[in-house]
One Martini backbone bead per residue (centre of mass of N, CA, C, O) as a GRO file, in nm:
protein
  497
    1UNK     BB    1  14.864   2.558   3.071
    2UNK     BB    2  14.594   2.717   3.150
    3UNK     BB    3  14.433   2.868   3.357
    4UNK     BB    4  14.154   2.709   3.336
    5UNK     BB    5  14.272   2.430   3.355
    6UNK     BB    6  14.383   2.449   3.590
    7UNK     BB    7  14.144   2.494   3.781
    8UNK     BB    8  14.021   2.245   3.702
    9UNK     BB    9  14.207   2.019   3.822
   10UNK     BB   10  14.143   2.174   4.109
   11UNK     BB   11  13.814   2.054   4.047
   12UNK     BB   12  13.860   1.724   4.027
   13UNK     BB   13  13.970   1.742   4.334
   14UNK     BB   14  13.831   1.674   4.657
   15UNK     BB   15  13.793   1.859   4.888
   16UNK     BB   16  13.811   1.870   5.303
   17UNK     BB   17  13.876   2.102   5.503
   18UNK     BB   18  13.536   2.232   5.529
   19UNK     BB   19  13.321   2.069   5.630
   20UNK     BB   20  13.353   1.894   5.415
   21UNK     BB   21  13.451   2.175   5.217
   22UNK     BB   22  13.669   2.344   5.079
   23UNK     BB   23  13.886   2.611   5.195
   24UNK     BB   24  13.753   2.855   5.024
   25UNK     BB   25  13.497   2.888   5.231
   26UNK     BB   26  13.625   2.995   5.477
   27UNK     BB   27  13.704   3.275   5.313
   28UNK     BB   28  13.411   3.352   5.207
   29UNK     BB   29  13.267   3.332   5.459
   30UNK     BB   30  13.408   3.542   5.639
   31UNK     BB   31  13.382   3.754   5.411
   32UNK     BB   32  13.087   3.775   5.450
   33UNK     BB   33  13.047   3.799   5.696
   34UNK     BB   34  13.169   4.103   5.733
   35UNK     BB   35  13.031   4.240   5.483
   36UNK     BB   36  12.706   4.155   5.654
   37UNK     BB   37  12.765   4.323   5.869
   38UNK     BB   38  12.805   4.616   5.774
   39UNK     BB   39  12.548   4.620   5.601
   40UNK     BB   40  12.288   4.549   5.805
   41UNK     BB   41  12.373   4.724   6.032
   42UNK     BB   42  12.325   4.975   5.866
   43UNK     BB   43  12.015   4.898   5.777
   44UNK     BB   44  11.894   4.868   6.051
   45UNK     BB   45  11.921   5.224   6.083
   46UNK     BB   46  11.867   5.399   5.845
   47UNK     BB   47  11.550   5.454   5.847
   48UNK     BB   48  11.579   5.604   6.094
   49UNK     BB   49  11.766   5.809   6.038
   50UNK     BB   50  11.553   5.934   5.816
   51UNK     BB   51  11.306   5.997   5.978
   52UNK     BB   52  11.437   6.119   6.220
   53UNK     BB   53  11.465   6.348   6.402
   54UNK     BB   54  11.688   6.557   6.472
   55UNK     BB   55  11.658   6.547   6.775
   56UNK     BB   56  11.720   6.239   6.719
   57UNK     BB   57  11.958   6.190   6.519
   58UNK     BB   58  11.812   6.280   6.230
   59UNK     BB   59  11.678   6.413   5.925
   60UNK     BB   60  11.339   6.418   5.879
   61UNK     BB   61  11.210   6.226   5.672
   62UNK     BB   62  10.971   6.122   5.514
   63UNK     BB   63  10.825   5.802   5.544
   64UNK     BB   64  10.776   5.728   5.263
   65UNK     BB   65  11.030   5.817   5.140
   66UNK     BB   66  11.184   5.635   5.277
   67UNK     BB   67  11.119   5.417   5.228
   68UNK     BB   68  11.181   5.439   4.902
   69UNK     BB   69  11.488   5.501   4.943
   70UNK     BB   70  11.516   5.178   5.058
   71UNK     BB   71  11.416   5.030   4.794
   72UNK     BB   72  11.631   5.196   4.545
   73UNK     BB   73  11.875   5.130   4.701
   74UNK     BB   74  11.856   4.791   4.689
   75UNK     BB   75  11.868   4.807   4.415
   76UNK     BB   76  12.132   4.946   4.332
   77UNK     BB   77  12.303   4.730   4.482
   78UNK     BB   78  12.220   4.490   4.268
   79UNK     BB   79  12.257   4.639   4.014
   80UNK     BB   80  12.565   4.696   4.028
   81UNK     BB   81  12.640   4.393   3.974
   82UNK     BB   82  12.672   4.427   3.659
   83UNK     BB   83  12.958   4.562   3.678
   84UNK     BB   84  13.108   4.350   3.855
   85UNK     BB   85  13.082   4.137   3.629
   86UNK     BB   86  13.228   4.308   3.379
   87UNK     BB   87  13.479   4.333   3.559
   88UNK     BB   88  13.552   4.010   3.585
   89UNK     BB   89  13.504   3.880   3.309
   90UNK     BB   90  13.701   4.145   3.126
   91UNK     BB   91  13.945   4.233   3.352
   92UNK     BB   92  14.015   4.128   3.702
   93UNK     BB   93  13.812   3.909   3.835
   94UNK     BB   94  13.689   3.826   4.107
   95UNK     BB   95  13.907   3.826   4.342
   96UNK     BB   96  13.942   4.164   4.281
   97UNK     BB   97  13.706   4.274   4.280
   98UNK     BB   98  13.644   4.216   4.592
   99UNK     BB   99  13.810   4.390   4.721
  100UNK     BB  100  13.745   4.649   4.605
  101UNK     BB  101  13.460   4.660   4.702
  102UNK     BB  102  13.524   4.676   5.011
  103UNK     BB  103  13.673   4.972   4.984
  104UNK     BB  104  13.413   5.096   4.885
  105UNK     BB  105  13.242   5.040   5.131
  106UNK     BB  106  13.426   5.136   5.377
  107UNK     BB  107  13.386   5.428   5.300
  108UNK     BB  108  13.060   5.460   5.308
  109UNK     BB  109  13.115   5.401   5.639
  110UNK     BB  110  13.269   5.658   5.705
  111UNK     BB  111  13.088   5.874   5.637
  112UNK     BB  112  12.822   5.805   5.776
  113UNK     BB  113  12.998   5.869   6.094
  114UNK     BB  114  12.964   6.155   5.990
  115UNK     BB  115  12.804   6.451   6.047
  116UNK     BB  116  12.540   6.483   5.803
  117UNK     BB  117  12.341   6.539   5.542
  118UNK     BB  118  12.189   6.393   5.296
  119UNK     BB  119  12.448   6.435   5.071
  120UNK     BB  120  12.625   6.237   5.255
  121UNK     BB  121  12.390   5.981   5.255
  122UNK     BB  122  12.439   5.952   4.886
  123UNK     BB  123  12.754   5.933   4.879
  124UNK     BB  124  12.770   5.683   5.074
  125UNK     BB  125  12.589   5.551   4.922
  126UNK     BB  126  12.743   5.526   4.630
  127UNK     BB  127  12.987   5.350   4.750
  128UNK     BB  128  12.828   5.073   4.806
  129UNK     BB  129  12.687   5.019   4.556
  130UNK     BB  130  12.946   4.975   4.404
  131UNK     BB  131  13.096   4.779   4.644
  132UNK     BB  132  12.861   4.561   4.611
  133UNK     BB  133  12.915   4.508   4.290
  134UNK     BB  134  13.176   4.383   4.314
  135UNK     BB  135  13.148   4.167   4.555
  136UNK     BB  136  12.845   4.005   4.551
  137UNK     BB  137  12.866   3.823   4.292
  138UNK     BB  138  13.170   3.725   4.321
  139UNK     BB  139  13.190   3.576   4.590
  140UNK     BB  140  12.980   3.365   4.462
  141UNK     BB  141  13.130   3.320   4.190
  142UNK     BB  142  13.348   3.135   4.366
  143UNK     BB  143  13.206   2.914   4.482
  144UNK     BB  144  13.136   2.766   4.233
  145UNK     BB  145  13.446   2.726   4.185
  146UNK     BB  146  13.533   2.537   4.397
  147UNK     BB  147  13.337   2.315   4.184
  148UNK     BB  148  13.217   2.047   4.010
  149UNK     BB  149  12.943   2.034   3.790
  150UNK     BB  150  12.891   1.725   3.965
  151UNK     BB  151  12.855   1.790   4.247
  152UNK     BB  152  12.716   1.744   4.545
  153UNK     BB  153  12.812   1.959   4.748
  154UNK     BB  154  12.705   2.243   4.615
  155UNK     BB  155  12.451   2.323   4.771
  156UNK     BB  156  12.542   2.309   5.020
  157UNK     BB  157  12.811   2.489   5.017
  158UNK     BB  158  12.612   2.730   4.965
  159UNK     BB  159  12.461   2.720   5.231
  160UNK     BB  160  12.714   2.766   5.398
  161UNK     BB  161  12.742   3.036   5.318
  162UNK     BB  162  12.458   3.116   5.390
  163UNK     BB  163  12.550   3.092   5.712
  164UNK     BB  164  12.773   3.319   5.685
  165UNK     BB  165  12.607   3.567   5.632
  166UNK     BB  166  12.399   3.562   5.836
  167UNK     BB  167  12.564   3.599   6.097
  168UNK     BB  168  12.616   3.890   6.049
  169UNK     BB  169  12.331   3.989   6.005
  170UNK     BB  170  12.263   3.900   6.309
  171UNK     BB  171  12.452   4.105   6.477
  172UNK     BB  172  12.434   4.347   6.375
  173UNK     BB  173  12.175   4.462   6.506
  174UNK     BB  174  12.255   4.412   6.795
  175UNK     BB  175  12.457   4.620   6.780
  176UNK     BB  176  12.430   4.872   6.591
  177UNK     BB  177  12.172   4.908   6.693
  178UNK     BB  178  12.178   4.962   6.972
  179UNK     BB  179  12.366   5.187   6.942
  180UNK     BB  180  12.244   5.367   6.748
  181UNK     BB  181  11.967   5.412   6.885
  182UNK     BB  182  12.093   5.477   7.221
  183UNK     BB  183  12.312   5.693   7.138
  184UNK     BB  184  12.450   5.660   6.781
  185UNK     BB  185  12.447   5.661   6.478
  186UNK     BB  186  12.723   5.717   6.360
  187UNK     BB  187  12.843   5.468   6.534
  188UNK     BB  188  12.732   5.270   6.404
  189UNK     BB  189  12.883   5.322   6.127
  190UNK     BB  190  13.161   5.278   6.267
  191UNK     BB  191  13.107   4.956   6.318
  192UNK     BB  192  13.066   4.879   6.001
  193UNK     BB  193  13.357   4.970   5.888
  194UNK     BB  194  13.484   4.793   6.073
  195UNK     BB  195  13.356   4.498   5.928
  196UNK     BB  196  13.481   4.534   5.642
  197UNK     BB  197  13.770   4.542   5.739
  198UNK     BB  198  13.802   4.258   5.865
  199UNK     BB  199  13.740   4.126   5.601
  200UNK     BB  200  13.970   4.203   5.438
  201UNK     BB  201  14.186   4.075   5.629
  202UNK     BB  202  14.105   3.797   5.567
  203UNK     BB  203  14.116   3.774   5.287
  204UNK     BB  204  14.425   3.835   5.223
  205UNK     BB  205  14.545   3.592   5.420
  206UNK     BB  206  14.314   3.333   5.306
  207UNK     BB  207  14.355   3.378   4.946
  208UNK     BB  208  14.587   3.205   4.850
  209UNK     BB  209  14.579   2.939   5.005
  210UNK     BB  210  14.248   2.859   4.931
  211UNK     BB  211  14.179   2.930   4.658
  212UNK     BB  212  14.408   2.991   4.463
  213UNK     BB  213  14.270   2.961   4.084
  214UNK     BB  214  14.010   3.128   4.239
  215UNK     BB  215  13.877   3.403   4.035
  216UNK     BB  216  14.168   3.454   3.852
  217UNK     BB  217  14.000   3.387   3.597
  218UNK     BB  218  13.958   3.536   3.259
  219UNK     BB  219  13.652   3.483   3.140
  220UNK     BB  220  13.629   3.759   2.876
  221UNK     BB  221  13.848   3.943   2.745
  222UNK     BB  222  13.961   4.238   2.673
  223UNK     BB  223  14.126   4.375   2.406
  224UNK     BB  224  14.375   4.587   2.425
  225UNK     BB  225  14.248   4.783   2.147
  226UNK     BB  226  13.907   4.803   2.324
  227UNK     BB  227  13.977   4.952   2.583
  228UNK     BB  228  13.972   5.253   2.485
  229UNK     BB  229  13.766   5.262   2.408
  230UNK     BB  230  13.544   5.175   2.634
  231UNK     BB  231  13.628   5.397   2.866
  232UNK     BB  232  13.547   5.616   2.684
  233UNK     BB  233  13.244   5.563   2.675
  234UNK     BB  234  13.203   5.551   2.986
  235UNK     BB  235  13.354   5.841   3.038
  236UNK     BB  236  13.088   5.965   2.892
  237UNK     BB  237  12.858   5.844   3.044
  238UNK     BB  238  12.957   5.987   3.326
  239UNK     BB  239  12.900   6.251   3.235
  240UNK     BB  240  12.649   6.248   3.110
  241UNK     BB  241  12.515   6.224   3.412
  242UNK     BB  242  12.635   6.436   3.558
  243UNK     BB  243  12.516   6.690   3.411
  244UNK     BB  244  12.201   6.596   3.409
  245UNK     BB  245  12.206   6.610   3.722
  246UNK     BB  246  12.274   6.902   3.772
  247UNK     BB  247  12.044   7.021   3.562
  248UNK     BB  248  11.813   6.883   3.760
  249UNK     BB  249  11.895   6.976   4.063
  250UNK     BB  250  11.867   7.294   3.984
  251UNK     BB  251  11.620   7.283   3.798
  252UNK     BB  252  11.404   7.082   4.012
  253UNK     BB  253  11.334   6.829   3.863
  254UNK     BB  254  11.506   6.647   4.026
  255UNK     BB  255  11.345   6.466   4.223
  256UNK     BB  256  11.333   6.223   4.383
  257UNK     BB  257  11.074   6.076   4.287
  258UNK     BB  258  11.180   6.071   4.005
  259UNK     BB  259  11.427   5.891   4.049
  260UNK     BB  260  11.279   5.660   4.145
  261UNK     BB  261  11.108   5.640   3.882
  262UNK     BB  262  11.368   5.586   3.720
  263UNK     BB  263  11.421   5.303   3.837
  264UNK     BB  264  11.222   5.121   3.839
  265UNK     BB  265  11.229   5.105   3.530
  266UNK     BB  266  11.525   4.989   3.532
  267UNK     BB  267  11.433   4.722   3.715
  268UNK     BB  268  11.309   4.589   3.405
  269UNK     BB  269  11.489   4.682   3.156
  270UNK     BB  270  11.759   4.575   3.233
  271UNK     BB  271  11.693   4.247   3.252
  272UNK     BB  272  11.587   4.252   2.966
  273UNK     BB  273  11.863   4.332   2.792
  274UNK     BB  274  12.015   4.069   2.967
  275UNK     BB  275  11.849   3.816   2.822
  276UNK     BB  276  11.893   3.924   2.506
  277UNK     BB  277  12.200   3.942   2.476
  278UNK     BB  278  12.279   3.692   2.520
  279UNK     BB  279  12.095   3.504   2.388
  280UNK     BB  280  12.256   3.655   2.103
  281UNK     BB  281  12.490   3.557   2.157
  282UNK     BB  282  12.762   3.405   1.969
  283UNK     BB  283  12.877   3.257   2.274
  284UNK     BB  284  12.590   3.137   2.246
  285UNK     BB  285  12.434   2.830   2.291
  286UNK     BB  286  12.202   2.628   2.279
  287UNK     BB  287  12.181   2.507   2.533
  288UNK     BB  288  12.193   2.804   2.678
  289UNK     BB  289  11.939   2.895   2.581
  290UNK     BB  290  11.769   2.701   2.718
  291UNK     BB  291  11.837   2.786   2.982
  292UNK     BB  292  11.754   3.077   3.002
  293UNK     BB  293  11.466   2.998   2.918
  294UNK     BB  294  11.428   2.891   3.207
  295UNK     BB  295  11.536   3.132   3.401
  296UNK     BB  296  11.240   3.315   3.348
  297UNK     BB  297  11.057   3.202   3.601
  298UNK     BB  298  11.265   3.211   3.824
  299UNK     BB  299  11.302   3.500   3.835
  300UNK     BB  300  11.024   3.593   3.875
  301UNK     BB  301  11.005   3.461   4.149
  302UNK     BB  302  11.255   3.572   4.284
  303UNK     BB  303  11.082   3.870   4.245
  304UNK     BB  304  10.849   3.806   4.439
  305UNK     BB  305  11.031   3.718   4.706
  306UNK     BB  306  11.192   4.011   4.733
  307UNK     BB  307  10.941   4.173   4.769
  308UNK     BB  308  10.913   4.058   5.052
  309UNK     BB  309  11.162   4.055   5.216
  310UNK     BB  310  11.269   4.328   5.196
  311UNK     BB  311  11.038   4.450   5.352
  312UNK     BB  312  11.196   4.429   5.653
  313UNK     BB  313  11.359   4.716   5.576
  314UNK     BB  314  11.056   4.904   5.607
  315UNK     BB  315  10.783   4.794   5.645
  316UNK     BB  316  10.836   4.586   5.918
  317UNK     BB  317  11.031   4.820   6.058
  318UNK     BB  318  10.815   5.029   6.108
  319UNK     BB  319  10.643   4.840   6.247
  320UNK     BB  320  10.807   4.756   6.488
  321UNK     BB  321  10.797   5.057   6.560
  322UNK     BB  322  10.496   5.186   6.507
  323UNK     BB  323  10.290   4.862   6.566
  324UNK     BB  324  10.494   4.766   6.807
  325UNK     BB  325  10.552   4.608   7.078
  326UNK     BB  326  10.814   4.727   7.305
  327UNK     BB  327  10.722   4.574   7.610
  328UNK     BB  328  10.823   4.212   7.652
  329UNK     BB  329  10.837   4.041   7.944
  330UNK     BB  330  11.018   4.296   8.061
  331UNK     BB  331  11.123   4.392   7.792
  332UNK     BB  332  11.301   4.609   7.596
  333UNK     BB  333  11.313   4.706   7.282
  334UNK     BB  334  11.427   4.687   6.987
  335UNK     BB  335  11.342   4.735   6.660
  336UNK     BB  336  11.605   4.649   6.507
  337UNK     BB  337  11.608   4.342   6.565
  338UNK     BB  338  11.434   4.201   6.405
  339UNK     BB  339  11.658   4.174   6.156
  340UNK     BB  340  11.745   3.917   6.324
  341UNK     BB  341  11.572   3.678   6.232
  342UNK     BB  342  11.650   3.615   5.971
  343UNK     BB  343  11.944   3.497   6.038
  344UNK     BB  344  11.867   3.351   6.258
  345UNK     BB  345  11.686   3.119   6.137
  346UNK     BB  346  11.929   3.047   5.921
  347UNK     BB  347  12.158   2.937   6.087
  348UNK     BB  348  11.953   2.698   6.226
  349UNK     BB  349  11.833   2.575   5.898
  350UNK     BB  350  12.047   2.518   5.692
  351UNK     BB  351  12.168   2.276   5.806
  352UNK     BB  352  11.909   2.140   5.747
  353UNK     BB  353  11.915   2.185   5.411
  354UNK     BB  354  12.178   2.083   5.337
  355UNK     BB  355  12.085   1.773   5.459
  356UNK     BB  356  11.852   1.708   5.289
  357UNK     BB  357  12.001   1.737   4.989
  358UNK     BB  358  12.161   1.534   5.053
  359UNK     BB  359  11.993   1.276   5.151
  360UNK     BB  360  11.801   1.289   4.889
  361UNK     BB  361  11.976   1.373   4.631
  362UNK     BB  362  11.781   1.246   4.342
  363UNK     BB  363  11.509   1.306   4.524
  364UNK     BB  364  11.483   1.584   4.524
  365UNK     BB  365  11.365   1.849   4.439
  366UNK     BB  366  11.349   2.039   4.180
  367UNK     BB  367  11.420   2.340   4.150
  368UNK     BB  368  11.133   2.485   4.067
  369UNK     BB  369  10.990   2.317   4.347
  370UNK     BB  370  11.173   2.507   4.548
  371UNK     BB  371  11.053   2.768   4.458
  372UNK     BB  372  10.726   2.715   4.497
  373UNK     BB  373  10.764   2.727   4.827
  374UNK     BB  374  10.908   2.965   4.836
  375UNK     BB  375  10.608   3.137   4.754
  376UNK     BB  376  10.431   3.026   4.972
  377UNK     BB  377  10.566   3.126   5.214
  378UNK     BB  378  10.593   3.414   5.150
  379UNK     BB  379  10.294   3.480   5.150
  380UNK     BB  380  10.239   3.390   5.432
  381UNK     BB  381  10.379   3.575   5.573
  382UNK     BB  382  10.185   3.788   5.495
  383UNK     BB  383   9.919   3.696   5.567
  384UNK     BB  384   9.989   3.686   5.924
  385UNK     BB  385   9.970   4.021   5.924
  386UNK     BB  386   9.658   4.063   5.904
  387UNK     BB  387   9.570   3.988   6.243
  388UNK     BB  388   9.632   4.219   6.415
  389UNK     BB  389   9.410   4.410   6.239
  390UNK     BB  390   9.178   4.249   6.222
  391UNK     BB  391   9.182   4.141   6.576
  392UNK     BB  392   9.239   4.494   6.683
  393UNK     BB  393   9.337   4.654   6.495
  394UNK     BB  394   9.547   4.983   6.414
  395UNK     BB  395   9.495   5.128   6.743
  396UNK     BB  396   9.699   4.904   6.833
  397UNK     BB  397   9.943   4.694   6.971
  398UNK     BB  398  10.120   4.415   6.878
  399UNK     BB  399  10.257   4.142   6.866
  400UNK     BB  400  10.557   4.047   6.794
  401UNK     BB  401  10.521   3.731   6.702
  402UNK     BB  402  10.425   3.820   6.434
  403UNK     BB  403  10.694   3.918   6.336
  404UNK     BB  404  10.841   3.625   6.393
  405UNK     BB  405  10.604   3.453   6.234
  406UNK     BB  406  10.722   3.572   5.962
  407UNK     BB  407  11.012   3.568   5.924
  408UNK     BB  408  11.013   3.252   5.937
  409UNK     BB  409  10.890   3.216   5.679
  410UNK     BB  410  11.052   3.348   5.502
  411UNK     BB  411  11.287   3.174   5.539
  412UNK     BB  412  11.181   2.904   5.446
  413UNK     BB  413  11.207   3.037   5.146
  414UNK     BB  414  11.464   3.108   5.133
  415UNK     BB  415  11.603   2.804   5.163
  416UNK     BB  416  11.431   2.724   4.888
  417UNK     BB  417  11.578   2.941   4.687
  418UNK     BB  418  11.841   3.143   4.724
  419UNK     BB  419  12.086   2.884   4.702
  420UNK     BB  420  11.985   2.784   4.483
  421UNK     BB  421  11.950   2.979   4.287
  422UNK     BB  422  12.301   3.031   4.293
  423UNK     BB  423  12.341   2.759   4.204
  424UNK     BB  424  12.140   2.760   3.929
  425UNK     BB  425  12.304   3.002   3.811
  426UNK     BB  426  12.621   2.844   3.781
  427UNK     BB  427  12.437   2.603   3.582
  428UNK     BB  428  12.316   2.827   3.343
  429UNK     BB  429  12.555   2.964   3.281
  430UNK     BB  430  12.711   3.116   3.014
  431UNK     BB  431  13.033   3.075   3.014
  432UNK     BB  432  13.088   3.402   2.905
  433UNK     BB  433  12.874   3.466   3.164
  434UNK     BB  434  12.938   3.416   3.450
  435UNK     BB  435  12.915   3.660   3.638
  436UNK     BB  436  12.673   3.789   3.512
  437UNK     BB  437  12.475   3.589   3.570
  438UNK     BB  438  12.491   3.662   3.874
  439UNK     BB  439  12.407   3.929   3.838
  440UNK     BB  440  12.116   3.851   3.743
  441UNK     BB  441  12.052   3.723   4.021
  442UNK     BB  442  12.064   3.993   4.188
  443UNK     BB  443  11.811   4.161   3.987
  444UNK     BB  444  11.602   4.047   4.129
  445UNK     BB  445  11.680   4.229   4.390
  446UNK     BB  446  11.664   4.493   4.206
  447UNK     BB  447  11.361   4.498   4.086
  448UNK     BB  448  11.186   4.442   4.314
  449UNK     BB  449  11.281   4.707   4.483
  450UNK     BB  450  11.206   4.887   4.232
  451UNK     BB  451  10.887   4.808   4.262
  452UNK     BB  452  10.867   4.891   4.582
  453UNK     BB  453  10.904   5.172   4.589
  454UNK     BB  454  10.583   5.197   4.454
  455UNK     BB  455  10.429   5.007   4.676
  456UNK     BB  456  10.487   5.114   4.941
  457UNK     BB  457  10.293   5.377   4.915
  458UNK     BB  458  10.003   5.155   4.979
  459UNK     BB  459  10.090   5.222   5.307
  460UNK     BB  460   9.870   5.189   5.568
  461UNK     BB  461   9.679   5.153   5.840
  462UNK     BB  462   9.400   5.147   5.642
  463UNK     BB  463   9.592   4.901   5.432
  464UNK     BB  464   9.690   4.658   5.535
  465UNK     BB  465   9.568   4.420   5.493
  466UNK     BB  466   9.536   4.427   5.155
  467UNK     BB  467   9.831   4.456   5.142
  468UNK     BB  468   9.920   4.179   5.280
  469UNK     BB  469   9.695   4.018   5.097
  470UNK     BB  470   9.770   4.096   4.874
  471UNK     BB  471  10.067   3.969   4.783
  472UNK     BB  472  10.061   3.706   4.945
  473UNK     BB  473   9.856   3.592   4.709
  474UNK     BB  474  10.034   3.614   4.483
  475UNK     BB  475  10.268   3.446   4.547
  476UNK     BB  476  10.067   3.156   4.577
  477UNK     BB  477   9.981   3.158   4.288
  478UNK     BB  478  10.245   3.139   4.151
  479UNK     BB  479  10.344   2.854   4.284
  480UNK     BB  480  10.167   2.740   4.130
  481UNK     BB  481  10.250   2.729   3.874
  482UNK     BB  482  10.505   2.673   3.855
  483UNK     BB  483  10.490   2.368   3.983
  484UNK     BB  484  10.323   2.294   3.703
  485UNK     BB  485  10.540   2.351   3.502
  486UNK     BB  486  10.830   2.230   3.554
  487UNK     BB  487  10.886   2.040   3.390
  488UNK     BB  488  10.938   2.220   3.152
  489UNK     BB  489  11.179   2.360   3.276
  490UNK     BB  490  11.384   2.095   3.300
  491UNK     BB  491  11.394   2.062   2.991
  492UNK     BB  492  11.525   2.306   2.928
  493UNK     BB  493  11.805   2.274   3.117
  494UNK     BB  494  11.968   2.035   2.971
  495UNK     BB  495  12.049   1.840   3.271
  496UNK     BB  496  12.003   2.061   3.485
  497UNK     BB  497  11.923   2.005   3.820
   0.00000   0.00000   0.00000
């Protein structure tokens, strides 16, 4: 019996270890809780870091440029989950990759506790991005193995996954925002840096006797006589990328604006490279052919999606800062807390709609009309942004609740769309490309955010309402759309729900 033979074997019977749902959730719910407790501490403080003056204990970066290089950052980081899929599929199984993710993730948040240049804070992005695509599909891509294509406990499953992630997400900015606002930048991120340490230690501790045989097979090994040719190819283009960036950086060409706008293009090529190559590919059949166009008009709503939520972490964040009372009902207020909202407001309702979808059975709405809601609500929460501005002006500070109950509303989207999608990615994904397939769910956010770096830029307090307003108002209409076409989709789907 070879490896995954034995795999479907042990997810034929089912567990019940982890509130009814296998003991390898314990594992991976942790390991992500403390993964997402370091990337979100870090993303609560990066803008302000970013854009604080020297004398504030920041860089001094120009605050449309911090937008956008946080908008880059996220896109990055997300993108390279490409890599973290490949090396999964071909090389060393998601078990093995998930770990090494960690410990490069956790070097990048060590850098940055040390006083440094912007040189430092590029260099420590590059360890987090590259740590966080061997990570972060492949985490996800093992709760898929948990469970047999038939469980209905999978989305359930996925949901509490996803409220392992956000408790983290939540304490994370009360933590280390708090810490890096009042004290010192360096501190929150080495108070991040020690949270991926013992996710890592979780990792490790009960991922033998929990996991079994899940994430150790690899679906689609490279053969060893073909594996020195990839490497050097691999080794020639890293070589060729590094060379062209010394000589764009030193003659002053490649510019930060220039690098944005060259990843923004490679945020619509590379998914788009990575649909046709799937779809051509001879290990894909005629089925999985018709899920995966089934699958690009969920893409395009999830970017649609994540164009609206990631903007919490930059132009909503610096909203927080320079257009929101921080003074309210006696308390003082940090910017930062703001970013606690997404994850608070998750951790409360995931569980409710975990139990929704359980409870609905096969009466649930079908995925592509859970995207459709998703998108509703995402619009709605830009669309309630208009009226601080609308009724008082932009020379005026906010009430704090509107930025509130924007946060709210986006989570009821996130909860329609983002566990569903990861879940619905798992099932449509073509046998030979597991992993590769979930790299792709995670490129939804990885395109949004390189859209977004330049549209972050048409974002001023003069332009308020109407960014807001085109934006929400888009989103919303795609809703209106998919909800029309789902039945369409739903038949692509070839009997996958």
């Amino acid at each position: 019996m070879n490896s995954k033979d034995k795999d479907e074997v042990i997810r034929s019977v089912p567990q019940t270890g982890f509130f009814g749902h296998p003991r390898g959730l314990f594992t991976l719910f942790f390991t992500e809780f403390w993964e997402r407790f370091s990337y979100y501490g870090m993303r609560a403080i990066l803008i302000f870091y970013m854009y604080y003056e020297v004398t504030q204990g920041g860089l001094g970066l120009d605050r449309t440029t911090a937008n956008s290089i946080m908008a880059i950052y996220g896109s990055l980081v997300y993108m390279s989950g490409i890599i973290g899929g490949w090396i999964a599929d071909r090389l060393l199984g998601t078990a093995r990759t998930v770990f090494y993710g960690g410990i490069l993730i956790m070097i990048g948040h060590i850098i940055l506790s040390f006083p440094g240049s912007a040189t430092a804070l590029f260099v420590s992005m590059a360890f987090i991005i590259i740590g966080t695509g061997l990570l972060k599909p492949n985490v996800s891509s093992i709760v898929g193995d948990l469970y047999s294509d038939k469980d209905i406990r999978r989305d359930s499953g996925f949901s509490i996954y996803y409220m392992g992630i956000n408790l983290g997400g939540f304490l994370a900015p009360l933590i280390v925002g708090t810490i890096g606002q009042t004290y010192n930048f360096h501190l929150g991120f080495g108070i991040a840096a020690v949270g991926m340490f013992i996710g890592l230690i979780v990792y490790l501790v009960t991922k033998k006797k929990n996991l079994g045989l899940a994430g150790q097979y690899v679906p689609n090994p490279l053969a060893i006589e073909d594996r020195f040719k990839v490497f050097g190819s691999i080794g020639l283009g890293v070589v060729i990328i590094v060379i062209l960036g010394a000589i764009g950086i030193t003659s002053g060409y490649l510019t930060i604006d220039r690098f944005i706008f060259l990843v923004s293009i490679l945020g619509v090529i590379i998914p788009a490279a990575f649909f046709i190559f799937m779809y051509r590919s001879p290990k894909t059949n005629s089925d999985e052919r018709s899920r995966l166009l089934a699958y690009i008009p969920l893409f395009i709503a999830a970017m649609m999606f994540w164009a609206i939520q990631e903007q919490g972490s930059n132009i909503l964040a610096t909203y927080a800062n320079d257009r929101t009372q921080l003074e309210f009902s006696g308390i003082t207020l940090q910017s930062s807390w703001f970013q606690s909202l997404n994850p608070l407001f998750i951790v409360f309702l995931a569980p409710v709609f975990a139990w929704i979808w359980v409870r609905l059975g096969d009466r649930q709405p079908s995925t592509p009309k859970k995207f459709s809601l998703g998108l509703l609500f995402a619009g709605l929460s830009f669309i309630v942004m208009i009226f601080p501005a609308y009724l008082n002006g932009t020379e005026s500070l906010a009430n704090p609740l509107w930025l509130v109950l924007s946060f709210f509303l986006v989570v009821l989207a996130e909860l329609c769309l983002s566990p569903v999608g990861m879940s619905a990615t798992t099932k449509l994904a073509p046998s030979a490309f597991s992993a590769q397939t979930m790299s792709l769910w995670f490129l939804t956010n990885a395109s949004a955010q390189a859209i977004n770096a330049q549209v972050v830029k048409l974002y001023t307090e003069k332009t308020e309402i109407l960014y807001f307003g085109v934006i929400g108002g888009i989103s919303i209409v795609l809703g209106i759309i998919l909800f029309l076409i789902s039945p369409i989709i739903q038949r692509q789907m070839k009997g996958v729900r």
